[in-house]
C-alpha positions as CSV (number, residue, x, y, z in Angstrom):
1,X,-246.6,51.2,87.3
2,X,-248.8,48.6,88.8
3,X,-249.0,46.7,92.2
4,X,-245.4,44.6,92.1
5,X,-247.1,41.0,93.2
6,X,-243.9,38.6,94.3
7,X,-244.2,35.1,95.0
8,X,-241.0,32.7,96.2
9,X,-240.7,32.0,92.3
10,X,-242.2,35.1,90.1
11,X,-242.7,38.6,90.7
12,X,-245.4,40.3,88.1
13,X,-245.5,43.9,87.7
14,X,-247.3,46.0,85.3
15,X,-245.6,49.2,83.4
16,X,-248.6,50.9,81.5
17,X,-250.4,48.4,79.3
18,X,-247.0,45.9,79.4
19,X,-246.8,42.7,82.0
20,X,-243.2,42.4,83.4
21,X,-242.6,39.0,84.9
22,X,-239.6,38.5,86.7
23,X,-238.2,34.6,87.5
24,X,-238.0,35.2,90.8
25,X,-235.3,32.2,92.6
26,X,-231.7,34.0,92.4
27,X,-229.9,31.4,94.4
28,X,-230.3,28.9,92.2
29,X,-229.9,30.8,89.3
30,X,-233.6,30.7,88.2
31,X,-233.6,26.8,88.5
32,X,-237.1,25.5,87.3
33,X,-238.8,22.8,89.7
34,X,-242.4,21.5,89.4
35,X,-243.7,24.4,91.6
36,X,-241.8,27.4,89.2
37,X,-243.7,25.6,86.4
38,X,-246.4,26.6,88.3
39,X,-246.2,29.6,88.9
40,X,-244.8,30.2,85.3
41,X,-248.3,29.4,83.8
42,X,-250.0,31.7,87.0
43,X,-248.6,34.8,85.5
44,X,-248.8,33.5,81.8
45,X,-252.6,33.1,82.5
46,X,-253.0,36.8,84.8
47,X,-250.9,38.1,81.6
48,X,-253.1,37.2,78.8
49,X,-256.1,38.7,81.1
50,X,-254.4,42.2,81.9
51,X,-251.9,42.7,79.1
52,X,-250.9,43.5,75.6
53,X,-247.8,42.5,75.9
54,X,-245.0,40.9,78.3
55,X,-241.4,41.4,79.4
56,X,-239.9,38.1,80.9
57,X,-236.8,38.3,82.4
58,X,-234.5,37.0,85.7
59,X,-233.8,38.4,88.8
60,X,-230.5,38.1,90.4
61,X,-227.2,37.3,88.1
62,X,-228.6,35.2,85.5
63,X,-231.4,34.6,83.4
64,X,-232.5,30.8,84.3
65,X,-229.9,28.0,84.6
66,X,-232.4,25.6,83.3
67,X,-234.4,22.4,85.0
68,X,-234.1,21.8,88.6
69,X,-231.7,18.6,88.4
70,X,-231.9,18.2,92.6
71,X,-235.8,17.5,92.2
72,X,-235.5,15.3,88.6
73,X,-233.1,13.0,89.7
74,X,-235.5,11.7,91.7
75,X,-238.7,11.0,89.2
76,X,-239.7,8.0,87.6
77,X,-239.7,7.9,84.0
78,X,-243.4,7.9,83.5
79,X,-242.9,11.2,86.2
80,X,-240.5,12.7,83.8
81,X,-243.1,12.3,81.4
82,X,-245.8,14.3,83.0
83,X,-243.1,16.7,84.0
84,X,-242.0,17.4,80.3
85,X,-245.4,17.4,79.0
86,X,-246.6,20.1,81.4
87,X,-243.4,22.5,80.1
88,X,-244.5,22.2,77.2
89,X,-248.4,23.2,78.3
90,X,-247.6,26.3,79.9
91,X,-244.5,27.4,77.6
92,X,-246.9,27.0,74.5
93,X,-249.2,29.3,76.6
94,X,-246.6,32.0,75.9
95,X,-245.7,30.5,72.2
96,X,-249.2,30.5,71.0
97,X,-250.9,32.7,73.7
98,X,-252.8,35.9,72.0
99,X,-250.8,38.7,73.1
100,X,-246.6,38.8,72.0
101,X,-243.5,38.5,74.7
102,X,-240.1,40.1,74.8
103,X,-238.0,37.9,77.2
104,X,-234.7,40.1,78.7
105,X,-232.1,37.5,78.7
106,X,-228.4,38.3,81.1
107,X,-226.1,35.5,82.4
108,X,-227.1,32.0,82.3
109,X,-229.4,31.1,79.5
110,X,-228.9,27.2,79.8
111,X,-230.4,24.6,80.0
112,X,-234.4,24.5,80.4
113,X,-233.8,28.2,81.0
114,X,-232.6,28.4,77.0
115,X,-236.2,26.5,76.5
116,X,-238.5,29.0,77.8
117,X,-236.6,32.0,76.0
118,X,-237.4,30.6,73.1
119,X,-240.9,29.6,73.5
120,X,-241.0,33.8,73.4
121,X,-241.6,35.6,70.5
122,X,-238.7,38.3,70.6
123,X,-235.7,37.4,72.6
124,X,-233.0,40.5,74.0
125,X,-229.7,39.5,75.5
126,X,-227.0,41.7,76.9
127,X,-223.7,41.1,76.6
128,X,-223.4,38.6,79.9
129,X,-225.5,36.8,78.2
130,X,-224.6,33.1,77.3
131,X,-226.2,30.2,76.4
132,X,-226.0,26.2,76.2
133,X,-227.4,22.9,76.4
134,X,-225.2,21.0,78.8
135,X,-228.1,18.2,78.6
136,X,-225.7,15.6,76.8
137,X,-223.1,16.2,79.4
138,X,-225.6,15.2,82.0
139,X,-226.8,11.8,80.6
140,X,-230.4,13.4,79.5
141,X,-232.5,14.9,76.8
142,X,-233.8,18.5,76.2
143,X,-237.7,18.0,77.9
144,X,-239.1,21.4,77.6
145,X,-239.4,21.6,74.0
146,X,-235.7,22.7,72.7
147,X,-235.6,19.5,70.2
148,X,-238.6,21.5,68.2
149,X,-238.0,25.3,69.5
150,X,-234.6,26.1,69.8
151,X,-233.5,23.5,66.7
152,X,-236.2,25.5,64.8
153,X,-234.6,28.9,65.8
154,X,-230.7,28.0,65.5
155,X,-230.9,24.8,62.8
156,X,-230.3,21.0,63.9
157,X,-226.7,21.1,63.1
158,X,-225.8,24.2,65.7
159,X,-227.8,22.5,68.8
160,X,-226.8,19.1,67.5
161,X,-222.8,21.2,68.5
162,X,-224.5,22.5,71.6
163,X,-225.8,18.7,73.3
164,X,-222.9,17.0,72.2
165,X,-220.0,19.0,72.9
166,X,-221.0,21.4,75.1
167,X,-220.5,24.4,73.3
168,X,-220.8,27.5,75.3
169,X,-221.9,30.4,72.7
170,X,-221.9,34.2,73.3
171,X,-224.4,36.7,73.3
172,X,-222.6,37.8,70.1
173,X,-223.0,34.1,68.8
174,X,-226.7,33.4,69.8
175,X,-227.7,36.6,67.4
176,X,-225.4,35.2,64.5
177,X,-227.1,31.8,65.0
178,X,-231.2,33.3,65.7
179,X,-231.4,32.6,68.8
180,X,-231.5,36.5,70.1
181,X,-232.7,38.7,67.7
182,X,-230.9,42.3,69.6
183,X,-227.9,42.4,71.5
184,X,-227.5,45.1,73.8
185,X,-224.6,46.3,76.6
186,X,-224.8,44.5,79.9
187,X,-227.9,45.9,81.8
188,X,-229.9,47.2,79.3
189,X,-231.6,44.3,77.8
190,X,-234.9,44.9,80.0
191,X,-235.5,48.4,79.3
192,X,-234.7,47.4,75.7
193,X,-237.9,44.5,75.8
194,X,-239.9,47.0,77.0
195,X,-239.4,49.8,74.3
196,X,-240.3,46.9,71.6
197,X,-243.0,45.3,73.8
198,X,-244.6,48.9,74.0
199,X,-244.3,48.8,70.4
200,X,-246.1,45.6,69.8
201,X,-248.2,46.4,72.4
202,X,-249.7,49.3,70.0
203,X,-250.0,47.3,67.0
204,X,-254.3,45.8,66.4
205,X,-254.3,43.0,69.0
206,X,-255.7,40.8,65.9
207,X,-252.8,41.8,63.8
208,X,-250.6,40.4,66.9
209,X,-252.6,37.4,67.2
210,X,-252.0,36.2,63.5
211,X,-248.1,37.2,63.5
212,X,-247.1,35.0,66.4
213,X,-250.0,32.3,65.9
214,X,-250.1,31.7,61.9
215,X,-246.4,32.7,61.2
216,X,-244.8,29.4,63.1
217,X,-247.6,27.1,61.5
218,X,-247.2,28.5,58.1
219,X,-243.5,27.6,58.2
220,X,-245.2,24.1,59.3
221,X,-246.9,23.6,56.0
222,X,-245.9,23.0,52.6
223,X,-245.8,25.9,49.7
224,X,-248.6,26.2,48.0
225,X,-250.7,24.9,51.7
226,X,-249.0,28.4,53.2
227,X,-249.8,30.6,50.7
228,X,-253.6,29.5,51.1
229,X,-253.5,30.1,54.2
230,X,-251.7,33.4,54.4
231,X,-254.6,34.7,51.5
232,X,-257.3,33.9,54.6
233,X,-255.4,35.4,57.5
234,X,-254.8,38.4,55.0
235,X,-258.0,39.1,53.8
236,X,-259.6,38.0,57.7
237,X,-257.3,40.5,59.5
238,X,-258.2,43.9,57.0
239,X,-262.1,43.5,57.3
240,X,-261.8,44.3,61.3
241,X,-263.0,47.9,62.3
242,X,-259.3,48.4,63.6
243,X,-257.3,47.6,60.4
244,X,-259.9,49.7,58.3
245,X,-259.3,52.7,60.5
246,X,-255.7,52.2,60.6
247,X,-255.3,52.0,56.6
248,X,-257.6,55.0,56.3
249,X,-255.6,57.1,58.6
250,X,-252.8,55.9,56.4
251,X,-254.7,57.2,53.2
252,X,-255.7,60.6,54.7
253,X,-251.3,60.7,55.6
254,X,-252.7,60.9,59.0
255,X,-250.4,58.0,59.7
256,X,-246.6,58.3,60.6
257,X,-244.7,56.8,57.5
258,X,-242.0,54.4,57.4
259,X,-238.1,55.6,57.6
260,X,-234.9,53.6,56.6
261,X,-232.5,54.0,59.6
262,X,-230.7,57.0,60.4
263,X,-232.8,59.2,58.1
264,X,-234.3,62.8,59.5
């Protein structure tokens, strides 16, 4: 395990060739203010350097409660702007970044805090785990990115429920609706990031970088635009050294073969 490096917002931490970053302001719940942007994009930027893949996750009780309301009431419009376009900077860093993350969600997944989980590419909550958009309740718009992310994960019509009513849905929910992809028991959704992360993490880093860059813009184009794509990310990705090894191993049965759950 590396050096654990703790600031007043993030702590970063590395477990073998996997970045653990750890929102790091417990007594407000994980709040987000200009400065946590910050240092957000600090350890997104030491990550991409040092890492092949990342564990996100919140210290204390929850996970994040979302934007700093205290420190937003107070901006200017052309303020809340600049504020909103730099969460989206730094959490399309992570999105579109070349190396995957696995954020470990428990408690509070609201808010701006629901925004940055799913500017990650795997999401694991525990059973604490809930999560909401209480934006509509508080006279304001989702700003870092949920009107394309999260609507894009979970479908217009469910966060169109979660801004106007309220709605307040489960862990159990959240995986129904694609907005977690595992479900775990309380506590274990960290160590559970990591085993996938560690999996990712052995995969050919080119093979990672076209899953979690061309996949979202794919879905972005129309058919036949897609499938003209895919045949160049294809045929690009098998002529590196590391996918020709990889298949060859495969050939030679040198490779460890695919199982359907449960089987010996």
């Amino acid at each position: 395990m590396g050096v654990d490096v703790a600031s007043h917002f993030v702590t970063y931490e590395t477990v073998g060739e996997i970045a653990h970053i750890g929102l790091n302001r417990p007594e407000k719940r994980n709040a987000i203010s200009d400065r946590f942007v910050e240092a957000i994009a600090d350890a997104v930027a030491r990550a991409e350097r040092e890492a092949k893949a990342v564990v996100l996750y919140g210290h204390g009780n929850h996970f994040c409660a979302g934007l700093d309301l205290a420190e937003h009431v107070k901006k200017t419009a052309i303020e809340g702007v600049r504020g909103s376009r730099r969460w989206h900077a730094v959490f399309s860093g992570i999105e579109h970044g070349t190396i995957p993350w696995f954020s470990a969600l428990h408690g509070a997944v609201v808010g701006g805090g629901l925004e940055l989980a799913a500017s990650t590419h795997i999401r694991v909550a525990d059973e604490t785990a809930f999560f909401a958009l209480p934006e509509g309740q508080r006279g304001i718009f989702v700003g870092g990115g949920g009107s394309v992310r999260v609507a894009r994960l979970s479908g217009v019509a469910r966060m169109t429920d979660m801004m106007l009513t309220g709605r307040v849905a489960s862990a159990a929910e959240a995986e129904r609706w694609n907005l977690v992809q595992y479900v775990v028991p309380a506590g274990e959704a960290r160590k559970k990031a990591h085993d996938l992360a560690v999996v990712a993490a052995s995969n050919a880093a080119l093979s990672n970088y076209a899953v979690i860059n061309a996949l979202p813009r794919i879905q972005d184009m129309a058919k036949e635009d897609g499938l003209f794509v895919e045949s160049f990310i294809s045929s690009f990705t098998a002529t590196s050294p590391e996918a020709e090894e990889r298949l060859q191993a495969f050939l030679d049965k040198r490779a460890a073969r695919l199982k359907a759950p449960g089987a010996n």
